[in-house]
N, C-alpha and C positions, 0 to 999 in steps of 0.2 A: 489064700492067706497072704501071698506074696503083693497082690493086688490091692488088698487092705494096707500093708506097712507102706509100702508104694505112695497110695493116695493120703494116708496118714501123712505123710513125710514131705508131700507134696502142696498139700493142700496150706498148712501155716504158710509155706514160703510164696505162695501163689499170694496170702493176705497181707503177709507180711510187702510184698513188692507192690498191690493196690496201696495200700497204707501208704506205705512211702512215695510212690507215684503223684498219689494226692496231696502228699505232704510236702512236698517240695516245688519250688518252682524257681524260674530262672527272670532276671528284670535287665537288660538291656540297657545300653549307652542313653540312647534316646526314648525310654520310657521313665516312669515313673507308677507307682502300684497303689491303689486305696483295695486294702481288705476289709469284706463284708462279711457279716455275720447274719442269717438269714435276712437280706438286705439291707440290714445298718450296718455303717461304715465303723469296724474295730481296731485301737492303736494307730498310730502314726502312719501318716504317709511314706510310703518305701518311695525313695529317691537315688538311692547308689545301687547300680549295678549290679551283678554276682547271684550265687545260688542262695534264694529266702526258705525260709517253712513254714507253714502255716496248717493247723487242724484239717484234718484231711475229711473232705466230703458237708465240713458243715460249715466250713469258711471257704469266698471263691477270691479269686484275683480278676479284679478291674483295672486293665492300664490303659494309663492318660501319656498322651504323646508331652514330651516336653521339650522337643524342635522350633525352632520359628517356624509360625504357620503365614498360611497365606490368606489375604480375605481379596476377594476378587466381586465386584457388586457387579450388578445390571446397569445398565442406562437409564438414565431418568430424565422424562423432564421436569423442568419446576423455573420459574419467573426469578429474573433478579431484580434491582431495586428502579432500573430503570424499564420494567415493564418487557422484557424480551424472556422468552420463553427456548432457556436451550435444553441441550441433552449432555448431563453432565456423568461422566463414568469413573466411579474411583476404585482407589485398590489400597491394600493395608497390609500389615507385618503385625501381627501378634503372636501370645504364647500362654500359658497356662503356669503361671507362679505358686497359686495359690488351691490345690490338686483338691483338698477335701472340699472347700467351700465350690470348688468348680463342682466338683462330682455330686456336692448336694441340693443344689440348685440349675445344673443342666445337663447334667451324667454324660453326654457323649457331645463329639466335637459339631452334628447335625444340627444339634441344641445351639448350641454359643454361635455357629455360622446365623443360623436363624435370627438370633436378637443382636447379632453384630449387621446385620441386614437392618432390621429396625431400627439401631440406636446411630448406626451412621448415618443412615437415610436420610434420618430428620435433622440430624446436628447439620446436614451437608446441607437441607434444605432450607435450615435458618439462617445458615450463613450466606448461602446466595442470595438470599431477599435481602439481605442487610447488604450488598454491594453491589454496587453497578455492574455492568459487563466488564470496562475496562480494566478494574479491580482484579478482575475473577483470571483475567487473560494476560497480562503488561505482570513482569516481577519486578524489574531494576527503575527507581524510581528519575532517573535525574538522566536516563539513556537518551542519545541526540543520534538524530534518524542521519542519515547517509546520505550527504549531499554532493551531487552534481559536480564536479570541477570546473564543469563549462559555463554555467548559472551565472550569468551576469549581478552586478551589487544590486540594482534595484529587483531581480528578479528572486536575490536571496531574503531581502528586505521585506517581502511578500509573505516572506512563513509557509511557503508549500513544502505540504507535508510534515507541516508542526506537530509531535506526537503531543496527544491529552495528556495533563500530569494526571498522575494517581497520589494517591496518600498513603494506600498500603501496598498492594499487589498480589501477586497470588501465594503467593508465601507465606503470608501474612495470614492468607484466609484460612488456608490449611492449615497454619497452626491455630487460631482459631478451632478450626473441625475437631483437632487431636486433643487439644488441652478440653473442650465443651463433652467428647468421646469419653477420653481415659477417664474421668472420674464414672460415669456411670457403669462404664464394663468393668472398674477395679472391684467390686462387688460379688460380681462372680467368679471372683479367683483370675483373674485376663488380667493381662499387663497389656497395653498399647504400644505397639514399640515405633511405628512411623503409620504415615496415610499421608497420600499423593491422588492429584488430579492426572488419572491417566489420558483422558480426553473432553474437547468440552467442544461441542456443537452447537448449531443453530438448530431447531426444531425445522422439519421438515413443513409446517405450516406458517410459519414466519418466514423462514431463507428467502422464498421470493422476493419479501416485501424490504429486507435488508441488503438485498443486491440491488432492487430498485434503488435503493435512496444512496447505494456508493454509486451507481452509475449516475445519476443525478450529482451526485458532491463533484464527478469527472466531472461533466456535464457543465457544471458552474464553471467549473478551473479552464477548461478550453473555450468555454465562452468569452472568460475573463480574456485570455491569452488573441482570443479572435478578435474583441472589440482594442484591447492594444493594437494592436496590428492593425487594425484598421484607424484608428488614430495615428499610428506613430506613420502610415502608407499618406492619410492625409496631410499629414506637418510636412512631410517629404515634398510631398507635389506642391502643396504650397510654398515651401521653399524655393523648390526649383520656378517654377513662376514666377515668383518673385526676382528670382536672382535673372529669368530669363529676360525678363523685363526692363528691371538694370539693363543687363548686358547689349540690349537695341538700343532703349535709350542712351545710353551713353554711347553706341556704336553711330546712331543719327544723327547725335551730340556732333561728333565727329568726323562726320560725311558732310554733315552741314557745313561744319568749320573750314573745313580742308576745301569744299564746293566754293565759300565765300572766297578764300584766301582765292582761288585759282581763276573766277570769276575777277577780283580785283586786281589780279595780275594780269593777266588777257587784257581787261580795260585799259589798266594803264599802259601794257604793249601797241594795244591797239591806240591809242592818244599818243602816245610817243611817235609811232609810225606815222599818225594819220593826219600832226602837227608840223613834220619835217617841211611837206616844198609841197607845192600846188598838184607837181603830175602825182605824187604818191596819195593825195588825197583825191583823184581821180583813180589812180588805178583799186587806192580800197571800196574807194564806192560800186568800178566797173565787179571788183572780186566778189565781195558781199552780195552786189545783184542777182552775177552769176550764179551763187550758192542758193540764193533764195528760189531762183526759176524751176532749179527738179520738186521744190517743193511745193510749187504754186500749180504751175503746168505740167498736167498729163496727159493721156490719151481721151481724147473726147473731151476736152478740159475746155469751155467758154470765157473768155475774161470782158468782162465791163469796164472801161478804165478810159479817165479823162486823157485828151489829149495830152498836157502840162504834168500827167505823173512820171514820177520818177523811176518806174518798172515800164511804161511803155514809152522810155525816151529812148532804150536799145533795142528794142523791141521794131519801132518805126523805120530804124534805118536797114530791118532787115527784108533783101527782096526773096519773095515767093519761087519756090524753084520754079522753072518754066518745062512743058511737057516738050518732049525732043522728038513727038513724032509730028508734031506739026511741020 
């Protein structure tokens, strides 16, 4: 009998605490509650906090996060406007504003990652075909590359290393992506709150063929740089040749000159001297003969010569040594 009041007495509070078990529940800083009624959404969206209640066993609690979420996509490739094929990786900030119309069109956050996968993909993919590379890559429009201090004026004059202008930049394109984005995910209850180009690559089948063509753009620029140099080594040499040219010529200019003067002065030394008195014009003749014989007569040297010249007139009066052993 004890065991009956017991279990009597027990058992309402055992239903009594299911009941309320069921009947209550608790919603979180960072949540937000759609209750269902055998799977249709009933009453308001629960958005504050604290202890709710809700029919117990025939209504459940669905909570939808209301945090900024993250969207983190794959790599992609896809062509931009100028025909180059990169791999472009983006990332996103979204959140869930609108909790009944999310809940009735993608119930869980699996859902919404899924068609934020789709509806970025493509907004991303129309926007890169609609801009060149340098668009997608360059932000600040009017930015001047970092030049050299040592760069000589005509070597600045040259434009090496002139950056492309852009019209918009990547800023530009991304908002582009965001403003083309938020309208279609506002639909499903998503607010858009940013998107950014995490990384942006060359395709692995292309890279070669765009490192080829900067090593060639080098290629041009140290050609350029070579075929100067080799002009500006020829104007040199030429120069100097020229001027070396000059400098004989006018140095022969002046051998000559000085040769003359020194030549007209001997002469007229030698006429001065050679006009004085009869013996001085014998002793220059005997002098100058003298000077001329180491140059006439050598060793084994024959001379041919009339009597009546004037090289064999001192010559004659010279006697033959005589041998001493006779």
């Amino acid at each position: 009998m004890k065991s009956r009041k017991t279990l009597m007495l027990v058992a309402p509070l055992l239903v009594l605490g299911c009941l309320t078990f069921s009947a209550l529940y608790t919603v979180s800083e960072t949540e937000q509650v759609i209750i269902t009624q055998f799977g249709k959404p009933v009453g308001v969206p629960v958005t504050e906090a604290g202890l709710k209640t809700k029919l117990p066993f025939i209504q459940t609690v669905n909570t939808i996060d209301k945090r900024i979420l993250e969207w983190d996509g794959n790599p992609s490739d896809m062509p931009t406007k100028d025909k180059l094929y990169i791999s472009v990786d983006l990332f996103a900030r979204w959140r869930i504003t609108q909790p009944l119309q999310y809940f009735l069109r993608l119930r869980d956050e699996r859902s919404a990652l899924s068609r934020l996968d789709d509806i970025l993909g493509s907004e991303t993919r129309n926007a890169v075909a609609k801009h060149e590379l340098i668009e997608i890559i360059r932000t600040t429009k009017d930015r001047q590359p970092l030049r050299d201090a040592l760069l000589s004026p005509s070597e600045r004059e040259m434009n090496i290393g002139k950056l492309v202008p852009i019209e918009k930049g990547r800023e530009q394109v991304e908002k582009e992506i965001f403003t083309a984005a938020a309208d279609k995910v506002r639909v499903f209850g998503i607010e858009l709150l940013d998107i950014r180009f995490k990384r942006i690559n060359y395709n692995e089948s292309v890279r070669p063929k765009i490192y080829d063509r900067m090593i060639s753009e080098r290629r041009q620029i140290a050609e350029r740089f070579l075929a100067e140099g080799k002009g500006e080594a020829a104007r040199i040499r030429g120069n100097r040749e020229r001027d070396l040219n000059q400098i004989q010529s006018e140095a022969y200019r002046q051998v000559e000159t000085i040769r003359g003067l020194a030549d007209a002065t001997a002469t007229q030394i030698y006429a001065q001297a050679y006009n004085q008195s009869p013996q001085a014009v014998a002793l220059y003749e005997f002098t100058r003969t003298m000077q001329a014989y180491p140059d006439l007569i050598g060793n084994n040297t024959t001379l041919v010569l009339s009597s009546d010249s004037e090289v064999f007139r001192y010559l004659k009066g010279i006697s033959p040594p005589q041998d001493k052993r006779r």
